[in-house]
C-alpha positions in Angstrom: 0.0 0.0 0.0 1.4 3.5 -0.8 1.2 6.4 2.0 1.8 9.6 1.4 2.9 10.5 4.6 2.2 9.6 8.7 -1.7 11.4 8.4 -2.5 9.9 4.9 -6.1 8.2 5.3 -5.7 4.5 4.6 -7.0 3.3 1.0 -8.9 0.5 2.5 -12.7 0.3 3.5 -13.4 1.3 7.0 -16.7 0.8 9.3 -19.0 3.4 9.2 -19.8 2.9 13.2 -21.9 1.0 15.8 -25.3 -1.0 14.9 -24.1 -0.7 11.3 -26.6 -3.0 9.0 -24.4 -4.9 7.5 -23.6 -9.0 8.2 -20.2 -8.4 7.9 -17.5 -5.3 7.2 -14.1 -5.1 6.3 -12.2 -3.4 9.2 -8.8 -1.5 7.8 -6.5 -4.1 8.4 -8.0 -6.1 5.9 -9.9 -8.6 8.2 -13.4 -9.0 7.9 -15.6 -8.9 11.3 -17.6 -11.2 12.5 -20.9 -9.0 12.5 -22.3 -5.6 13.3 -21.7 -3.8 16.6 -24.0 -4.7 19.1 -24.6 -3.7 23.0 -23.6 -6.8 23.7 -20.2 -6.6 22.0 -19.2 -3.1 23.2 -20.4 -4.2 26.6 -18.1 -7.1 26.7 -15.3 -5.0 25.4 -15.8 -2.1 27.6 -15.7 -4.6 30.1 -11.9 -5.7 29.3 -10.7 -1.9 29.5 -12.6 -1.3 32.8 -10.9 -4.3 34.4 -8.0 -3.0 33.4 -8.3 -0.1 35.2 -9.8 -1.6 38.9 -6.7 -4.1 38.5 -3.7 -1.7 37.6 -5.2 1.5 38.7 -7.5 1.2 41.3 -5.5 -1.9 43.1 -8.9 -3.8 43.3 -8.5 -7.3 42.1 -12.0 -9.2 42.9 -13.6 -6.2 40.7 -11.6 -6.4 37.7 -11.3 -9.9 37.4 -15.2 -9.9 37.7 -15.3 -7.7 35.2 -12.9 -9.7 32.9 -15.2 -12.6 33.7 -18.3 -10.8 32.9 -17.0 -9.8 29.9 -16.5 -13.1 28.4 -19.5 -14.4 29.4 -21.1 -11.2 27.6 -18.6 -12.0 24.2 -19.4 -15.6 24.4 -23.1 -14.9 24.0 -22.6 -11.6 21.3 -20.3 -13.5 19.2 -17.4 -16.2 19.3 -15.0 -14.8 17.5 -15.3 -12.0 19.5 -15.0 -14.7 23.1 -11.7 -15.8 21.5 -9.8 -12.1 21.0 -10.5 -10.8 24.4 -9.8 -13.9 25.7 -6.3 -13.3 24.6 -6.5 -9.8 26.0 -7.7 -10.9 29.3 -5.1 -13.5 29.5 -2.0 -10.8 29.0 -4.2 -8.4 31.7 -4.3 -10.8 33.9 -0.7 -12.4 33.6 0.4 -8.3 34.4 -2.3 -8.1 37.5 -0.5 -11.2 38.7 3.0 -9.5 39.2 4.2 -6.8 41.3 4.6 -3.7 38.6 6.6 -1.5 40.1 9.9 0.2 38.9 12.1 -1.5 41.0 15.2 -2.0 38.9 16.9 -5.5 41.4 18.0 -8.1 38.5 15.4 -10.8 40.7 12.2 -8.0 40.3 13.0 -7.4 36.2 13.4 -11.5 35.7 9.8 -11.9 37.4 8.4 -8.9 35.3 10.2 -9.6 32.7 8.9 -13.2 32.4 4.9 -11.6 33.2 5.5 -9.5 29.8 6.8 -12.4 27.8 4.3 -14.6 28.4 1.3 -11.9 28.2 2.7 -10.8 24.2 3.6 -14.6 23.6 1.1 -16.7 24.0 -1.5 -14.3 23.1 0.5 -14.3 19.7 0.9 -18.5 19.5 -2.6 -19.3 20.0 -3.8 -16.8 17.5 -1.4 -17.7 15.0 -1.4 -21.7 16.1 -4.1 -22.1 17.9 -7.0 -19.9 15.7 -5.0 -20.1 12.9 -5.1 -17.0 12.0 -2.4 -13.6 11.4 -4.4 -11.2 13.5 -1.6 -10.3 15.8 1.5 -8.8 13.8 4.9 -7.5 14.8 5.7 -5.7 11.5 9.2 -4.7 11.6 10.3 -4.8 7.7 7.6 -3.1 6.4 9.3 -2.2 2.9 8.0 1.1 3.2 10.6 4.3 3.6 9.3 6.4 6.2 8.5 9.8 4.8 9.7 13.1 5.4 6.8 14.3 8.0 7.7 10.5 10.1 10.8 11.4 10.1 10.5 15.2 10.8 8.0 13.6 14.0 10.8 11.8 15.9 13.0 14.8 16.7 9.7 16.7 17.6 9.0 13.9 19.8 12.3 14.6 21.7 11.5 18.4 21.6 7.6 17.5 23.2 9.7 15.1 26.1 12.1 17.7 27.0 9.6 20.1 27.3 7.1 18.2 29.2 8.9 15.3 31.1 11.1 17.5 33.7 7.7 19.9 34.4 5.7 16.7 35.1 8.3 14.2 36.4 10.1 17.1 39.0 7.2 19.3 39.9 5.1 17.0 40.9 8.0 15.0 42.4 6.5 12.0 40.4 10.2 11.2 39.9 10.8 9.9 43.4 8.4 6.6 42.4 11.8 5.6 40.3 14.6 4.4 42.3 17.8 6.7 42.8 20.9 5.6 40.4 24.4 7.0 40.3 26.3 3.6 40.3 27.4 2.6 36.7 25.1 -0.3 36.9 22.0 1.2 38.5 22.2 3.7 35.8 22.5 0.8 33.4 19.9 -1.6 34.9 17.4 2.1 34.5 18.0 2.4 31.2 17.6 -0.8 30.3 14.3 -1.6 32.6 12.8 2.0 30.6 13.9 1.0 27.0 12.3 -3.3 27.5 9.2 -1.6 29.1 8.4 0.9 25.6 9.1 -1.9 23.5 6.4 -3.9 25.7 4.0 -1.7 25.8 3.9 -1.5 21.9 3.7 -5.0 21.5 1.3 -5.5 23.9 -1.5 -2.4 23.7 -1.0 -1.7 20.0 -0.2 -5.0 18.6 -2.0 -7.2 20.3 -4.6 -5.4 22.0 -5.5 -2.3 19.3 -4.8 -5.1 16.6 -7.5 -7.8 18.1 -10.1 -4.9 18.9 -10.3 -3.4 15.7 -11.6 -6.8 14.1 -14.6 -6.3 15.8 -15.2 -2.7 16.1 -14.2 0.8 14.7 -10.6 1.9 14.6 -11.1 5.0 17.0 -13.1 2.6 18.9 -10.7 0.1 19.5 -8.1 2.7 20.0 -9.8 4.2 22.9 -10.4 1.3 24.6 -6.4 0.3 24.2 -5.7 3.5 25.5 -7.7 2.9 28.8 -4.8 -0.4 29.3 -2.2 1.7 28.1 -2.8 4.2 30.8 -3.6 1.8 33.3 -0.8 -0.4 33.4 1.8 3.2 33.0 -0.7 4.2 35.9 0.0 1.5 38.4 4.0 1.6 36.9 3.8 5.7 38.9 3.0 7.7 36.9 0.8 9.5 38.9 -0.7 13.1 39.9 -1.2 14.5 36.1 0.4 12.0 34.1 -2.4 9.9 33.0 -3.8 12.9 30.9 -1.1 13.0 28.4 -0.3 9.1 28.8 -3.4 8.4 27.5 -3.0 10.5 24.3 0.6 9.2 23.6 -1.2 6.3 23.0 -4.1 7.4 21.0 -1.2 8.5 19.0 0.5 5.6 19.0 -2.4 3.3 18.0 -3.3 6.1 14.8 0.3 5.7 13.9 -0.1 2.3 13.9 -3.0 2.4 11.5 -1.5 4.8 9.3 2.3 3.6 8.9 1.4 -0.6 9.9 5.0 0.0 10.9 6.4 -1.7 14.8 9.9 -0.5 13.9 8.3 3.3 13.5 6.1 3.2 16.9 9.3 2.0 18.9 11.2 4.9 17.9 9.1 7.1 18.4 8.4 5.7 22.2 11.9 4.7 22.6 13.1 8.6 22.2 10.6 9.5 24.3 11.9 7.3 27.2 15.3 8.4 26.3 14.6 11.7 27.6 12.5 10.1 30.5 15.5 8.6 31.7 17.4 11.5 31.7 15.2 13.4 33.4 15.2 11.0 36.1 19.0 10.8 36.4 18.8 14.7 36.4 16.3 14.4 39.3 17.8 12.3 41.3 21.3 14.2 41.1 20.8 17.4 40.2 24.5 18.3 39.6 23.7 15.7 37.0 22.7 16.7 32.9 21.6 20.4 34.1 20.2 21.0 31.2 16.6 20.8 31.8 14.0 23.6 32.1 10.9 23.5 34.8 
């Protein structure tokens, strides 16, 4: 497919919305949906994002994992193929809720995680590609496509956006403090290295399993929102507290249309991947302020 640039519309039908007529549409990644949107189906899906929330957010466990329940007891009855996506959603939320997620950088805390976030992007992946036989969860990295000059124009604004932002949230509100304090060659190392696997995760995870599944059965902006609501979540419960949330949860409304635009993992990493570049400077900067004085808040 030929783009003209990062905001090009895609070429491909899209949905018109919810309760459309038809028995089945072709959603923009190609894949056709099961059926039309019904109360059922945003119900059950709603559902997933909310549990998402009580589990990482709100630290209540017996309400989102009733609400993951519910919700595939409400897919199973809407629609099947519906039942089997969010069942691969629920199982990757609940292998996270199951973990301590915290940013504690000791090597025996980053193994446990470490293993959590494997297994919630693998098997998700393996059964849909082995199990249901199908290629609904991609990890495009050779896309054959040369980014354009606006994508490429975006990633030094992203590092322009981070400096800007990052020290006025992260110091301020003294949000930083919920990261540990490095200044030993391999703390430092162990920091940037817990920041960097964590952005790649969360790509892999909310945009190309989660946003990827959703938007079989429903509307891109749809499914994107609902991604979102993880997204934030999980980066919720990880401490990024006080005002954070609020411009979490349009980095990844962005991250998810950039996904739909460019189909592109390798583009979406970069971008996140500066972005936590200048998050971890900002926290070495924090936490010795002698440190990279170069910062403005």
């Amino acid at each position: 497919m030929r783009r003209g640039g990062p905001m090009a519309q895609d070429q491909q039908p899209v949905s018109t919305g919810i309760n459309e007529p038809a028995a089945s549409r072709i959603v923009s990644d190609g894949s056709t949906a099961s059926g039309p949107v019904t109360v059922l189906k945003l119900t059950a899906a709603i559902l997933v994002s909310a549990a998402g929330f009580a589990l990482f957010a709100l630290q209540m466990p017996i309400l989102g994992y009733s609400m993951l329940g519910a919700a595939l007891v409400l897919a199973g009855i809407a629609d099947r193929a519906l039942l089997r996506d969010l069942a691969l959603i629920a199982f990757g939320v609940t292998v996270m809720s199951l973990v301590p997620i915290t940013t504690d950088i000791a090597m025996s805390h980053m193994l446990i995680m470490g293993t959590a976030m494997t297994l919630a992007v693998a098997v998700p992946y393996l059964v849909s590609r082995y199990g249901y036989g199908d290629h609904a969860i991609r990890f495009p990295v050779r896309t054959g496509q040369r980014w354009t000059r606006l994508e490429k124009w975006y990633l030094p604004a992203v590092v322009v956006i981070g400096y800007l932002l990052l020290p006025v949230y992260m110091i301020n509100t003294g949000v930083y403090e919920n990261w540990p304090a490095v200044s030993e060659p391999d703390g430092v190392a162990r920091l940037f290295l817990g920041t960097n696997v964590l952005g790649i995760w969360d790509e892999l995870f909310f945009i190309c399993t989660t946003f990827a599944l959703l938007r079989r059965h429903f509307p891109d902006w749809l499914a994107n929102v609902l991604q979102a609501v993880l997204f934030t979540s999980f980066l919720w419960e990880l401490g990024f507290h006080s005002w954070g949330p609020a411009f979490i949860y349009l980095f990844a409304l962005v991250q998810g249309y950039i996904f739909k635009l460019t189909k592109s993992l390798s583009y979406i990493v970069c971008v996140h991947l500066l972005f936590d570049f200048v998050l971890f400077l900002v926290l070495i900067h924090a936490h010795n302020r002698s440190w990279l004085d170069i910062f403005i808040y």
